[in-house]
VMD Tcl script that builds the backbone (N, CA, C; Angstrom):
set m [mol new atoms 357]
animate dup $m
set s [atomselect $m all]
$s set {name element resname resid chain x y z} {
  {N N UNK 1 A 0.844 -1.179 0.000}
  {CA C UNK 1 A 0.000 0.000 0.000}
  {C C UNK 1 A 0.885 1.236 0.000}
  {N N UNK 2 A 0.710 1.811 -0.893}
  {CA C UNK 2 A 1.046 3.342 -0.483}
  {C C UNK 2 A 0.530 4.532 -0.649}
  {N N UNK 3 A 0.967 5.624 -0.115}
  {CA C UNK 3 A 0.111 6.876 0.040}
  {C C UNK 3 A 0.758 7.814 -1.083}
  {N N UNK 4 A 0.365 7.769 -1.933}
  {CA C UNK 4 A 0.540 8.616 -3.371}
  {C C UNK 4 A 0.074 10.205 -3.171}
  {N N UNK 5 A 1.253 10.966 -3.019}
  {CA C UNK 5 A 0.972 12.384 -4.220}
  {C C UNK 5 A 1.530 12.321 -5.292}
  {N N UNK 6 A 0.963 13.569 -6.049}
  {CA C UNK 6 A 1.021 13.401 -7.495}
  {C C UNK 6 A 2.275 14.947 -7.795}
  {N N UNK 7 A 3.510 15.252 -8.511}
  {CA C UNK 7 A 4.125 15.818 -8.984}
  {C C UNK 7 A 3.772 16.239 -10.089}
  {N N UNK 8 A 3.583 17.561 -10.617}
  {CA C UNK 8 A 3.052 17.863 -11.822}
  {C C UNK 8 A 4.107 18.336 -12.742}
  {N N UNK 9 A 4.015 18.943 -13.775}
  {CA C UNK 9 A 5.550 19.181 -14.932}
  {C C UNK 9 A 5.788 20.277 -14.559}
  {N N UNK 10 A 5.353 21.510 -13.699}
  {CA C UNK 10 A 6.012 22.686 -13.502}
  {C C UNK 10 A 6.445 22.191 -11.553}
  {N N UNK 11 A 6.689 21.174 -11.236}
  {CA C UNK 11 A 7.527 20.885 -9.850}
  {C C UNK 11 A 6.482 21.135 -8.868}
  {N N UNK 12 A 5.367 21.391 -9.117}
  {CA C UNK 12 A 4.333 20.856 -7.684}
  {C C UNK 12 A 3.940 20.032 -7.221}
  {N N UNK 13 A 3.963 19.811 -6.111}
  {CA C UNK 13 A 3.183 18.579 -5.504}
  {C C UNK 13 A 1.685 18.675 -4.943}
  {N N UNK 14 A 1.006 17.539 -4.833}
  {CA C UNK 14 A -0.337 17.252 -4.350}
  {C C UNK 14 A -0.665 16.062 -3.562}
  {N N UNK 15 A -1.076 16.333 -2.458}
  {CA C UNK 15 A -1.522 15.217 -1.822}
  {C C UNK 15 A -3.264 15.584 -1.300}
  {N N UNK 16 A -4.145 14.806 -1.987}
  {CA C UNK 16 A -3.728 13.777 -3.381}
  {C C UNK 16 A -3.922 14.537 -4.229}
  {N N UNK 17 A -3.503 13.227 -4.849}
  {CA C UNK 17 A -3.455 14.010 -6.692}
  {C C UNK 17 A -4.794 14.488 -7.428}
  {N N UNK 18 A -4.104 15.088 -8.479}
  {CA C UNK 18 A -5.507 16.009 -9.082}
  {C C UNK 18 A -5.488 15.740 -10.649}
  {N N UNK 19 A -6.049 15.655 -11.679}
  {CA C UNK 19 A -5.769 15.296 -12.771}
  {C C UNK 19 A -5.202 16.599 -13.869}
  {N N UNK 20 A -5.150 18.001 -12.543}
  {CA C UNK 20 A -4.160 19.046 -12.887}
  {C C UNK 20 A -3.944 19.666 -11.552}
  {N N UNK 21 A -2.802 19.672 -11.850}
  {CA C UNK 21 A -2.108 20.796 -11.082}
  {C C UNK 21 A -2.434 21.658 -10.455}
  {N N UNK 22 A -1.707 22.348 -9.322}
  {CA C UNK 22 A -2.427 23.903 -8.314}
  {C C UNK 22 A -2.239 25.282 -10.132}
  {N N UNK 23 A -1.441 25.007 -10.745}
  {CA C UNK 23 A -1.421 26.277 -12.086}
  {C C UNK 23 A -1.929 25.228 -13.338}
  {N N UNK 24 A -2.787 24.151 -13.177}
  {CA C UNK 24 A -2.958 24.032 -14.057}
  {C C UNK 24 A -2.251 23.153 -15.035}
  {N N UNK 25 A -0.981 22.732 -14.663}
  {CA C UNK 25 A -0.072 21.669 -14.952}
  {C C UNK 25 A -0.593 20.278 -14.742}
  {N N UNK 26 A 0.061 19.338 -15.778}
  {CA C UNK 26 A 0.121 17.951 -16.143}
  {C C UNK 26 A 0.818 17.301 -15.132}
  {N N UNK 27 A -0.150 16.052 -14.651}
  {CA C UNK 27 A 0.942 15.248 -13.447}
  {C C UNK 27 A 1.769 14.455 -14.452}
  {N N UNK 28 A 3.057 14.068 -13.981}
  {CA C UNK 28 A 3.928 13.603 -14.718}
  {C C UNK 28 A 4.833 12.526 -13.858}
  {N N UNK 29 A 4.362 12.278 -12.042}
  {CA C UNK 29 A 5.031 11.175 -11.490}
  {C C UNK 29 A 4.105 10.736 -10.363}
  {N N UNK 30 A 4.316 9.905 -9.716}
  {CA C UNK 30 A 3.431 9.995 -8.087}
  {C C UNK 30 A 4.876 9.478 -7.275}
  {N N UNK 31 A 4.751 10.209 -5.619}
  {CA C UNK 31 A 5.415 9.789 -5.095}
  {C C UNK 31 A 5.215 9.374 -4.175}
  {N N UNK 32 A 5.783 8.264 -3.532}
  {CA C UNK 32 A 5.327 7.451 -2.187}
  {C C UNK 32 A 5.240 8.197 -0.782}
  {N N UNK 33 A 4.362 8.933 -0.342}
  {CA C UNK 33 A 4.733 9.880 0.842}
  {C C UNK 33 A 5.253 8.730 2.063}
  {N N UNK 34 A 4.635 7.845 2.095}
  {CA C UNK 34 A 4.807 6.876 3.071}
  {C C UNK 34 A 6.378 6.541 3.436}
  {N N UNK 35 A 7.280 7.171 2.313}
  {CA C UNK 35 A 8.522 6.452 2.803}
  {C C UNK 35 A 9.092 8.108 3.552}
  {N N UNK 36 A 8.545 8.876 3.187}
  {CA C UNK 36 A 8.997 10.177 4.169}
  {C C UNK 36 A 8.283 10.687 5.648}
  {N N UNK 37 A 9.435 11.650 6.578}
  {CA C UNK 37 A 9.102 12.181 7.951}
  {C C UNK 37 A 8.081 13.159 7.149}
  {N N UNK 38 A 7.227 13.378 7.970}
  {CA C UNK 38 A 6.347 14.881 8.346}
  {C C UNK 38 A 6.704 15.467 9.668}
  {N N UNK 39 A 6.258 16.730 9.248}
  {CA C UNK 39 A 6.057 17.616 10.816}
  {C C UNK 39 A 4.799 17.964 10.862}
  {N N UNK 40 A 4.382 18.262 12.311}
  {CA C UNK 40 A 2.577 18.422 12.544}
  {C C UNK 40 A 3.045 19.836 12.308}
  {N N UNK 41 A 1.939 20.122 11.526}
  {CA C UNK 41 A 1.456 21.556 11.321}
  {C C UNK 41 A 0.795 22.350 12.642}
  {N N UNK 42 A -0.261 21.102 12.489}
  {CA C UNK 42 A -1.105 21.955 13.867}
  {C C UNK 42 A -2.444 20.385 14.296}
  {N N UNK 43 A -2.950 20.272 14.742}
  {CA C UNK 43 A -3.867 19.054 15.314}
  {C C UNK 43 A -5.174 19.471 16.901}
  {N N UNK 44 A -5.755 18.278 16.291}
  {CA C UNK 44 A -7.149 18.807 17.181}
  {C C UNK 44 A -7.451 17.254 17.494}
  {N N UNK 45 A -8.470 17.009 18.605}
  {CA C UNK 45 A -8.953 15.787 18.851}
  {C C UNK 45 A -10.066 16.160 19.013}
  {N N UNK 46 A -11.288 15.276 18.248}
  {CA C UNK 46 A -12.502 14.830 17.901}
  {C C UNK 46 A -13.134 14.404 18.998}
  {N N UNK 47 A -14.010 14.711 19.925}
  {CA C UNK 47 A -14.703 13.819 20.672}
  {C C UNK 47 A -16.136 13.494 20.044}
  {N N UNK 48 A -16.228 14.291 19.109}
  {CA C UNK 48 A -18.037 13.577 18.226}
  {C C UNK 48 A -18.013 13.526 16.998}
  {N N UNK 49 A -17.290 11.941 17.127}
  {CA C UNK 49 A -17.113 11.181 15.828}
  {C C UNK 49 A -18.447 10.066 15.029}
  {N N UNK 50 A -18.249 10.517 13.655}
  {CA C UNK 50 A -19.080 9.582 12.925}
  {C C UNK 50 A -19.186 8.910 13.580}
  {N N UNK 51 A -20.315 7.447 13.164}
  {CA C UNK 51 A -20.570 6.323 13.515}
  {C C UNK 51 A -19.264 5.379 12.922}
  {N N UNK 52 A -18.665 4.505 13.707}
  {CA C UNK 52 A -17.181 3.655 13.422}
  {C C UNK 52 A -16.105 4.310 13.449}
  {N N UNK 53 A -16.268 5.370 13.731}
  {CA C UNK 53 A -14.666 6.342 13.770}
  {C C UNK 53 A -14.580 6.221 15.214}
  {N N UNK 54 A -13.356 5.855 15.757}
  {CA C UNK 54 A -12.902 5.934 16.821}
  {C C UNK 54 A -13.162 6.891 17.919}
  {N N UNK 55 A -13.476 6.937 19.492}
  {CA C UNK 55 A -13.553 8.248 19.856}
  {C C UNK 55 A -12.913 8.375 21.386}
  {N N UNK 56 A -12.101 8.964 21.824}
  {CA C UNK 56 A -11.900 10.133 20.726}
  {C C UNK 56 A -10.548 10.127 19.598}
  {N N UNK 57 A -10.641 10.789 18.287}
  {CA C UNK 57 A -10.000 10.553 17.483}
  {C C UNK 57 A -9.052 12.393 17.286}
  {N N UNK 58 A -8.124 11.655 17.152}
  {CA C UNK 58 A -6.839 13.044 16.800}
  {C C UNK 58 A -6.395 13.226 15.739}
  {N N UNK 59 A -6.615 13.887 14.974}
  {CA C UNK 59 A -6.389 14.402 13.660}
  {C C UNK 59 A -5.503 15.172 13.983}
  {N N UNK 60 A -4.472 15.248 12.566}
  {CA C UNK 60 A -3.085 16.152 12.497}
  {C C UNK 60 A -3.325 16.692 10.903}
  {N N UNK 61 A -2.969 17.945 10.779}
  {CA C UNK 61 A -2.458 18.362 9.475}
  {C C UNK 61 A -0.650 18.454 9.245}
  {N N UNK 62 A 0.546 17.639 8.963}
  {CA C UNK 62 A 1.385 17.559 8.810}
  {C C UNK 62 A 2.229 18.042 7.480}
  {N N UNK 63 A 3.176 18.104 7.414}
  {CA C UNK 63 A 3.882 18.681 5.973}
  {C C UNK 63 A 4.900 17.926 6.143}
  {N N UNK 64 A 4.891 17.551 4.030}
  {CA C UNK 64 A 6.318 16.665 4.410}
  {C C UNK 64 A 7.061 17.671 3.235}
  {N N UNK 65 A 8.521 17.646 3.331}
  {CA C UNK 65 A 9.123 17.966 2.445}
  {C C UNK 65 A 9.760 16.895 1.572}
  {N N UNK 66 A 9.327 17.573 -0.321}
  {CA C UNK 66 A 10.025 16.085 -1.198}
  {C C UNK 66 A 10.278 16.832 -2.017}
  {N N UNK 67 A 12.207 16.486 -1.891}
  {CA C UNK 67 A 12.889 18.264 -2.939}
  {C C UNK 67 A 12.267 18.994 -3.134}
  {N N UNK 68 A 12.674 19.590 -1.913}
  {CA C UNK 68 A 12.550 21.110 -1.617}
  {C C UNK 68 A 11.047 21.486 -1.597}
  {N N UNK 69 A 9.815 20.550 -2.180}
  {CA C UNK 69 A 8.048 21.525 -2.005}
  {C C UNK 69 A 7.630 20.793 -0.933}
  {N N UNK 70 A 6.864 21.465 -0.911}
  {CA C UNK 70 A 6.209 20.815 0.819}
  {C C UNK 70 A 5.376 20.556 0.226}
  {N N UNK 71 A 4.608 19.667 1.143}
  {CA C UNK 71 A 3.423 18.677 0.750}
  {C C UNK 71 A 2.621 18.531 1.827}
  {N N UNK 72 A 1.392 18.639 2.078}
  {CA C UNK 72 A 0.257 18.830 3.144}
  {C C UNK 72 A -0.278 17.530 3.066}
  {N N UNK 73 A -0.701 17.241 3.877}
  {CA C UNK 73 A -1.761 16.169 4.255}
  {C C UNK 73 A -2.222 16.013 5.667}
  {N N UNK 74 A -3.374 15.243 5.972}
  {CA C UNK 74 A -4.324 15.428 7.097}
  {C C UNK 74 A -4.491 14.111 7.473}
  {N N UNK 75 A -4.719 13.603 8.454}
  {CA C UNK 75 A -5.139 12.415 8.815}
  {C C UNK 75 A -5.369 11.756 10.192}
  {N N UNK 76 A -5.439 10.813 10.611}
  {CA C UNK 76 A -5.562 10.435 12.011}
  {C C UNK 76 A -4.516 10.293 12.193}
  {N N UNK 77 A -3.773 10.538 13.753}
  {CA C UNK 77 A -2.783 10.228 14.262}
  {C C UNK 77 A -2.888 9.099 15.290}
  {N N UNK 78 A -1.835 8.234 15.336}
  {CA C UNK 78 A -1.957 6.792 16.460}
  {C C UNK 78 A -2.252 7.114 17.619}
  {N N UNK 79 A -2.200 8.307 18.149}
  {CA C UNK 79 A -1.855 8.786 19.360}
  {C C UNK 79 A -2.557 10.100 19.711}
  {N N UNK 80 A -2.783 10.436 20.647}
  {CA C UNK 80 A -3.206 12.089 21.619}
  {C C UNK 80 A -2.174 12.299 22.034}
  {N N UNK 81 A -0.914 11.981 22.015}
  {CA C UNK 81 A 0.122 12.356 22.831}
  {C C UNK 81 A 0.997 13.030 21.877}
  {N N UNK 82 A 0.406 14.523 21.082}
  {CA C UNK 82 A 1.148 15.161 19.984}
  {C C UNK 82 A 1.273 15.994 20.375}
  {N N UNK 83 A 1.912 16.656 19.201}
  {CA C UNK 83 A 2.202 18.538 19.345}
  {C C UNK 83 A 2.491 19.053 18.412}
  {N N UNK 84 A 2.227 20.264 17.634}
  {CA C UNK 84 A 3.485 21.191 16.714}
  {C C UNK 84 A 4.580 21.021 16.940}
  {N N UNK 85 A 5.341 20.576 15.746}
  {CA C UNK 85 A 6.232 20.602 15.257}
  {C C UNK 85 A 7.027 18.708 15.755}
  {N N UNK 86 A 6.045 18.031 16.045}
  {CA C UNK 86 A 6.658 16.758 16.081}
  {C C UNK 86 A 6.918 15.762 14.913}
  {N N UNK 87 A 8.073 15.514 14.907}
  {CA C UNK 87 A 8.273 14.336 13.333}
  {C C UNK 87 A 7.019 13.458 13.455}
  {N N UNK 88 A 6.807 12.925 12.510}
  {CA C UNK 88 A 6.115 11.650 12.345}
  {C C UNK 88 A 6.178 10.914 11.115}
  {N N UNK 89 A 5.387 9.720 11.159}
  {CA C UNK 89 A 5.708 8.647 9.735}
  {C C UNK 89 A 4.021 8.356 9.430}
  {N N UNK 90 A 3.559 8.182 8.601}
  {CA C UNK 90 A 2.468 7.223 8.084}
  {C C UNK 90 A 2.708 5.976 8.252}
  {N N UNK 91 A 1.716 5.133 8.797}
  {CA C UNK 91 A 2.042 4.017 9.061}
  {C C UNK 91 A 0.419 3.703 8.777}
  {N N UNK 92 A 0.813 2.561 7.940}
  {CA C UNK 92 A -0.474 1.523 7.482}
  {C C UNK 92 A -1.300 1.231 8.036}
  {N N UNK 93 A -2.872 1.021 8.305}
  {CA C UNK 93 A -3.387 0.589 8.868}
  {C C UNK 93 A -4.577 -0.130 8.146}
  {N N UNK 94 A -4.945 -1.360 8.669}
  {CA C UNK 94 A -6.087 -2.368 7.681}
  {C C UNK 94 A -7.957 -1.010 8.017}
  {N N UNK 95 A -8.033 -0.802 8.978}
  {CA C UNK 95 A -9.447 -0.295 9.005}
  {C C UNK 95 A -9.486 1.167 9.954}
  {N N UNK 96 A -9.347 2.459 9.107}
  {CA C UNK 96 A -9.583 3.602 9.387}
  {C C UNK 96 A -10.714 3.631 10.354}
  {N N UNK 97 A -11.799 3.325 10.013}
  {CA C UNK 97 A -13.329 3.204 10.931}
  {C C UNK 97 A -13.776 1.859 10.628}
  {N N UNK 98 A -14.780 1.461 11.287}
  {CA C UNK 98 A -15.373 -0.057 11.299}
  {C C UNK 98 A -15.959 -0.204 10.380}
  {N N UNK 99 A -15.827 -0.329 9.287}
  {CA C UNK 99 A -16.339 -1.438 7.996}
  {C C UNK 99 A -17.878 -0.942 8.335}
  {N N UNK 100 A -18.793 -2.400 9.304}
  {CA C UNK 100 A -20.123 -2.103 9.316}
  {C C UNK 100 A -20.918 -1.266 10.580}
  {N N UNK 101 A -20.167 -0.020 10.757}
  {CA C UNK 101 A -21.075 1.547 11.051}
  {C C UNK 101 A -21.359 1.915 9.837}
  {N N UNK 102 A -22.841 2.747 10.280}
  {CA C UNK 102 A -22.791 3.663 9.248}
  {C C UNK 102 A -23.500 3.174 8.149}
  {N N UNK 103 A -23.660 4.159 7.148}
  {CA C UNK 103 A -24.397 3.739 5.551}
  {C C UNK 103 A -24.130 3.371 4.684}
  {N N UNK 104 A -22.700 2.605 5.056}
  {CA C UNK 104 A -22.513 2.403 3.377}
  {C C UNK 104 A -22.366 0.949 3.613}
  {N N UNK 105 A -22.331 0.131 2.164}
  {CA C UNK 105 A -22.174 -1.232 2.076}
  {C C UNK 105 A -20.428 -1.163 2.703}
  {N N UNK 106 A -20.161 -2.576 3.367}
  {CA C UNK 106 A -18.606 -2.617 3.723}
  {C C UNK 106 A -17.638 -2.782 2.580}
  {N N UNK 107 A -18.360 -3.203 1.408}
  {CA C UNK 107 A -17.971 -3.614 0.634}
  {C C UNK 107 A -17.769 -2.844 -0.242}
  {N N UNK 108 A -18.236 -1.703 -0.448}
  {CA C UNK 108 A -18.866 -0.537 -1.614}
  {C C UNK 108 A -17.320 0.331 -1.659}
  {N N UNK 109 A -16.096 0.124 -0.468}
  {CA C UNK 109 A -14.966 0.596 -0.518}
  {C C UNK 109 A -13.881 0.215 0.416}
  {N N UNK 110 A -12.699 0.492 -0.159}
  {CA C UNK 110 A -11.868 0.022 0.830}
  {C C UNK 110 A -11.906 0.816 2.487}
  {N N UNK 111 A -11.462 0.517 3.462}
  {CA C UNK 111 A -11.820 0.974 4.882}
  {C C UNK 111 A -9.891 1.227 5.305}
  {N N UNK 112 A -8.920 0.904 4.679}
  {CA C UNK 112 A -7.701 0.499 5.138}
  {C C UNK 112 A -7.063 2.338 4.493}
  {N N UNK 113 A -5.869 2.942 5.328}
  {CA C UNK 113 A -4.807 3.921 5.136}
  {C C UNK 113 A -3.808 4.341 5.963}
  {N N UNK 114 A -3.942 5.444 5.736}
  {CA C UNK 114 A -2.528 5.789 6.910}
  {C C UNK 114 A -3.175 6.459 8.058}
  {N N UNK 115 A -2.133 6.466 8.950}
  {CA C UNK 115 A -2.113 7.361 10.349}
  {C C UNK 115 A -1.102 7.484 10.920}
  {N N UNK 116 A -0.487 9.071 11.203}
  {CA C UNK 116 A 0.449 9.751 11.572}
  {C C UNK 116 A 1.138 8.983 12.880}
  {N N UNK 117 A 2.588 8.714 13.129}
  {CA C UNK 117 A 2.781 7.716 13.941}
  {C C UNK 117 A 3.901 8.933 14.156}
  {N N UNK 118 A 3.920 9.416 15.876}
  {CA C UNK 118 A 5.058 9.969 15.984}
  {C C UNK 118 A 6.689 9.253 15.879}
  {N N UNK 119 A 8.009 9.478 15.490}
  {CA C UNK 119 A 9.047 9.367 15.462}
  {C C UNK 119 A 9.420 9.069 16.138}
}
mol reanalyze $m
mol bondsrecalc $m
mol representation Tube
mol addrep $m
């Protein structure tokens, strides 16, 4: 599994990808964010979560740098025990929220991604 942004032909990045660019540019690579550190931007914890989402749940907005552009992304973190400006990794996980909460078929999509794992 990996967590794909998309590089476009004038050197931007996207997480995720877009089928153009922040100016409008052609993607032209994807790169594995999963094998790079982030730093937390900034983070909040959820105490009134969907149905199957964990509670309480801690969300981080993190930035990674990949030559030289930074790259944003958001997600759950393993932990409440964060802060600004702490490294972290994406680390795999089989089920974001419980499959059968909620309205949708379990089946209708995958349930498995990342979550911010401090360093």
């Amino acid at each position: 599994m990996t967590m794909d942004a998309t590089r476009y032909d004038d050197g931007s990045i996207t997480y995720p990808g877009h089928p153009r660019g922040p100016g409008g540019s052609e993607p032209v690579e994807t790169i594995d964010l999963s094998e790079y550190i982030a730093e937390v931007v900034t983070w909040t914890t959820s105490t009134a979560t969907p149905p199957g989402v964990r509670e309480p749940n801690t969300l981080a907005i993190v930035e990674f740098e990949v030559d030289g552009e930074t790259v944003r992304a958001i997600g759950q973190a393993t932990t409440d025990d964060l802060e600004t400006g702490d490294e972290v990794r994406p680390v795999h996980v089989d089920e974001l929220r419980e499959p059968g909460a909620g309205i949708r078929e379990p089946e209708s999509q995958s349930w498995d991604g990342y979550r911010f794992e401090p360093v």
